[in-house]
DRENTORKOL-3810 file (N, C-alpha, C; in nm, 4 decimals):
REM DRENTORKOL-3810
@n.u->7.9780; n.v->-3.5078; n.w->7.6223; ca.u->7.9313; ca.v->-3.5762; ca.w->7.7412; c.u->7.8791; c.v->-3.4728; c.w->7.8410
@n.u->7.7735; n.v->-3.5157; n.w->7.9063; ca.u->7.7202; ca.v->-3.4035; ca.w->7.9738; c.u->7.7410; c.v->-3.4338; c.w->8.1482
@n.u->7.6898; n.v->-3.3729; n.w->8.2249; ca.u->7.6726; ca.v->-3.4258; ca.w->8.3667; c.u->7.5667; c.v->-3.3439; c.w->8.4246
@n.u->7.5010; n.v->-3.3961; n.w->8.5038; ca.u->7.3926; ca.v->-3.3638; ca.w->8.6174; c.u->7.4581; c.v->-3.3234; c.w->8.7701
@n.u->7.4248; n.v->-3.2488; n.w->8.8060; ca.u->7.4979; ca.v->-3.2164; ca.w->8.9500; c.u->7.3732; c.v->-3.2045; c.w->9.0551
@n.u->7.5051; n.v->-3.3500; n.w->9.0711; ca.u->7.3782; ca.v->-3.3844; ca.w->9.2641; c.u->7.4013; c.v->-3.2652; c.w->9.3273
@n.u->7.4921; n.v->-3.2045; n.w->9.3719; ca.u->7.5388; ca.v->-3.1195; ca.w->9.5003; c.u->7.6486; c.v->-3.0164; c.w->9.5064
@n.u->7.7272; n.v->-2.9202; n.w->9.5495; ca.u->7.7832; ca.v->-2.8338; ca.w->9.5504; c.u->7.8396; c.v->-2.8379; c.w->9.6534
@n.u->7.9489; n.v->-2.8158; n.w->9.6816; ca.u->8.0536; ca.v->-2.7859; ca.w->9.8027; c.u->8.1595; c.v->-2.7115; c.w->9.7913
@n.u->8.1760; n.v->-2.5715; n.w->9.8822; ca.u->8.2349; ca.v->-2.5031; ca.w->9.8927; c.u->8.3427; c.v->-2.5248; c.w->9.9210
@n.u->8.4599; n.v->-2.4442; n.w->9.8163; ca.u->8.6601; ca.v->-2.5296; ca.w->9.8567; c.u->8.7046; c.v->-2.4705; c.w->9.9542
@n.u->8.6164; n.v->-2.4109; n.w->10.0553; ca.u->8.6640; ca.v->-2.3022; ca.w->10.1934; c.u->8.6303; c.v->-2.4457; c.w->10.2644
@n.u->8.6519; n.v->-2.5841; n.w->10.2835; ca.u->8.6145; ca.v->-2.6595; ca.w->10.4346; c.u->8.7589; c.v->-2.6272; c.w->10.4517
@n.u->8.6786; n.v->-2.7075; n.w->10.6220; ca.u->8.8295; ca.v->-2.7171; ca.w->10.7382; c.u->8.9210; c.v->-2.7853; c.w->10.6867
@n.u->9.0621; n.v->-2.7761; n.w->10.6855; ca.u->9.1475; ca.v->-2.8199; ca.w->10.6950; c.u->9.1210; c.v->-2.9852; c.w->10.7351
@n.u->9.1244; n.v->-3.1196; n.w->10.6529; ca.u->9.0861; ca.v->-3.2490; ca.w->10.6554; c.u->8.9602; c.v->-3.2991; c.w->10.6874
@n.u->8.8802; n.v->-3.2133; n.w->10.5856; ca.u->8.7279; ca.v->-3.2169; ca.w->10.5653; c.u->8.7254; c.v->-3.2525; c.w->10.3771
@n.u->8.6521; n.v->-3.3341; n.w->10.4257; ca.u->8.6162; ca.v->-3.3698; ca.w->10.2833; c.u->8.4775; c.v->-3.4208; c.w->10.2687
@n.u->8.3648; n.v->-3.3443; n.w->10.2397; ca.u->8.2274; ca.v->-3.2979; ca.w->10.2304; c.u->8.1661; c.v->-3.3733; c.w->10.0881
@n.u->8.2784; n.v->-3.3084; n.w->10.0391; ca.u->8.2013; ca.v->-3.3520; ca.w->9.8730; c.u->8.2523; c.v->-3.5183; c.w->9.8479
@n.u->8.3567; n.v->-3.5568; n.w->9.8730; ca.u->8.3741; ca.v->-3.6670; ca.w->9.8652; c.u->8.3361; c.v->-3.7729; c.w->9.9398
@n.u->8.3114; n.v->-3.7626; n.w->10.0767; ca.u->8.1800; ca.v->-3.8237; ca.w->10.1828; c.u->8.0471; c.v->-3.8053; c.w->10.0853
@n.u->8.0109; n.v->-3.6825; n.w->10.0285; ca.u->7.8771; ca.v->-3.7053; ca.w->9.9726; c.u->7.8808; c.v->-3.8107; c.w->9.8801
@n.u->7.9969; n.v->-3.8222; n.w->9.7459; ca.u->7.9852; ca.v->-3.9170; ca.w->9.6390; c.u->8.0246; c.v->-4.0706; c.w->9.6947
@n.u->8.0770; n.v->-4.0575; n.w->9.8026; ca.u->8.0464; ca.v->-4.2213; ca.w->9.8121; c.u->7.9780; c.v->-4.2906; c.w->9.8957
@n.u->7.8738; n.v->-4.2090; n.w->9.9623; ca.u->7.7665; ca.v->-4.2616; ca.w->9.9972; c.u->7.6786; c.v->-4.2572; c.w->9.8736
@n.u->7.6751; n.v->-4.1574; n.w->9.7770; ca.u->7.6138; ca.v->-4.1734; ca.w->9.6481; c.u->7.6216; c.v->-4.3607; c.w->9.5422
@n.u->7.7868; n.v->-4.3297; n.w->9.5440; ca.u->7.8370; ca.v->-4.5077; ca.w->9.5180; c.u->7.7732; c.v->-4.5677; c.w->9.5981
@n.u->7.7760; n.v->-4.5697; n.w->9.6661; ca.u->7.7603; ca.v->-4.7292; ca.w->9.7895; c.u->7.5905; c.v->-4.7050; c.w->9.7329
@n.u->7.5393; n.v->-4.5938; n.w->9.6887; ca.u->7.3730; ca.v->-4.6651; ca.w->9.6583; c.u->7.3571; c.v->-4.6799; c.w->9.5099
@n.u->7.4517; n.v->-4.6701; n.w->9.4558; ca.u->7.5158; ca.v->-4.7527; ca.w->9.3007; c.u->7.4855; c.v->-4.6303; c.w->9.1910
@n.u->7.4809; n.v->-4.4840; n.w->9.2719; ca.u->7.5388; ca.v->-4.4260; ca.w->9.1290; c.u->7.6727; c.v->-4.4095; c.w->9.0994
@n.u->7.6730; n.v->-4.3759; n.w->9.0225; ca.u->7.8069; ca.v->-4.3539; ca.w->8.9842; c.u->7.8873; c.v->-4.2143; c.w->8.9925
@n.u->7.8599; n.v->-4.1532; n.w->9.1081; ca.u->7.9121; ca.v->-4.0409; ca.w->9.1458; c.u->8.0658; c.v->-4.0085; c.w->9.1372
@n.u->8.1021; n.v->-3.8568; n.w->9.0831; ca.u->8.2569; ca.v->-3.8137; ca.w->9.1141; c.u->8.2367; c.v->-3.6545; c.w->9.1493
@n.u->8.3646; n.v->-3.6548; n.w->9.1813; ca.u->8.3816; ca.v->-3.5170; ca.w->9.2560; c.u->8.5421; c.v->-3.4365; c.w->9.1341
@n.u->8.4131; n.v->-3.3226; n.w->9.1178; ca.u->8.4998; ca.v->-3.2353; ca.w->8.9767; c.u->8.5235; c.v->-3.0958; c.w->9.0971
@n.u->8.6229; n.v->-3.0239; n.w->9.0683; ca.u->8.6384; ca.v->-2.8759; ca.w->9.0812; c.u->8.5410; c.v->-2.7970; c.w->8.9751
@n.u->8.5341; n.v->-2.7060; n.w->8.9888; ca.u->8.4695; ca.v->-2.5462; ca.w->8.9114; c.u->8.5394; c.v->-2.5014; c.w->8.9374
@n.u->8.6298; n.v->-2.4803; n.w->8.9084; ca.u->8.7251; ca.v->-2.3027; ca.w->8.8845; c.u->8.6726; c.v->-2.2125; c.w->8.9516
@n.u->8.5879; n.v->-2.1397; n.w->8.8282; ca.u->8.4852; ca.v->-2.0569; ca.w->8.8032; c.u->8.4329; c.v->-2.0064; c.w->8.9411
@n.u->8.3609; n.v->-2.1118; n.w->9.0049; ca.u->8.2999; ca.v->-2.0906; ca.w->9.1383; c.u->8.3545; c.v->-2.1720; c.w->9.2659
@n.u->8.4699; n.v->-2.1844; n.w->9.2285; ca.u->8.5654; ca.v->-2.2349; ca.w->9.3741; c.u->8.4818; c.v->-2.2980; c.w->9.4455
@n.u->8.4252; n.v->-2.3999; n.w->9.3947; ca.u->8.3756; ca.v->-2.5159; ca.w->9.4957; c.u->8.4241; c.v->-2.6529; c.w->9.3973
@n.u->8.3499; n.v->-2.7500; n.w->9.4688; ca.u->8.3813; ca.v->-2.8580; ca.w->9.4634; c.u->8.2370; c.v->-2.9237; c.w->9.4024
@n.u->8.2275; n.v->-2.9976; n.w->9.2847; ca.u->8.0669; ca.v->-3.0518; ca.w->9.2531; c.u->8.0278; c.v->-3.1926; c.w->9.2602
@n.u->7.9623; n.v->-3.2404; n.w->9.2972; ca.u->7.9323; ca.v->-3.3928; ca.w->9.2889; c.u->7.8455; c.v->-3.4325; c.w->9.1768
@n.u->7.9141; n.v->-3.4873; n.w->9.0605; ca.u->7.8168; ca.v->-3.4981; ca.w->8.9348; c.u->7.8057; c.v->-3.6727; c.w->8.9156
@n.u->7.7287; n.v->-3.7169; n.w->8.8084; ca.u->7.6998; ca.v->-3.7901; ca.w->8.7802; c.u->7.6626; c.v->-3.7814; c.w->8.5835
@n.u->7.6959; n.v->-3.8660; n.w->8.5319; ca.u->7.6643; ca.v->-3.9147; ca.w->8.3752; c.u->7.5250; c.v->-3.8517; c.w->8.3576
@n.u->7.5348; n.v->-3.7602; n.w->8.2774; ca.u->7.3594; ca.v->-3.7023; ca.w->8.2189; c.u->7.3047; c.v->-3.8370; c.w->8.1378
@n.u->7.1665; n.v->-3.8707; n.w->8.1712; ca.u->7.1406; ca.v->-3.9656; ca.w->8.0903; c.u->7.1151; c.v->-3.9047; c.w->7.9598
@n.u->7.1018; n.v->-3.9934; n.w->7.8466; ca.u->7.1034; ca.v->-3.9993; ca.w->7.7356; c.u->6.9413; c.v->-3.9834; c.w->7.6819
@n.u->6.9145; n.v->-3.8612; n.w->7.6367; ca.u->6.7985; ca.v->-3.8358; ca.w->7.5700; c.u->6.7704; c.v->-3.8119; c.w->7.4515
@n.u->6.7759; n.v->-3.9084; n.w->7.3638; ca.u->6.7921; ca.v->-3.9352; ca.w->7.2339; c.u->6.6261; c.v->-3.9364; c.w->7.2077
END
């Protein structure tokens, strides 16, 4: 399964900031189907979505 990444957000916000998750559900509310994954790797926060299927 793959994913597309709408956006990137850094895991340094303020203390009861939540950036990436304000981004994915204004993403929902316009009917994608957005979630919010960690990266390790690059200590942020990603807003992805289902890669479509290119068969």
């Amino acid at each position: 399964m793959g994913a597309k990444v709408l956006e990137r957000f850094p895991a340094g916000s303020p203390r009861g900031s939540w950036p990436a998750e304000e981004y994915a559900a204004e993403r929902r509310a316009e009917g994608e189907p957005a979630t919010v994954v960690m990266d390790l790797k690059s200590d942020a926060f990603l807003v992805v979505v289902p890669a479509a299927d290119e068969d």
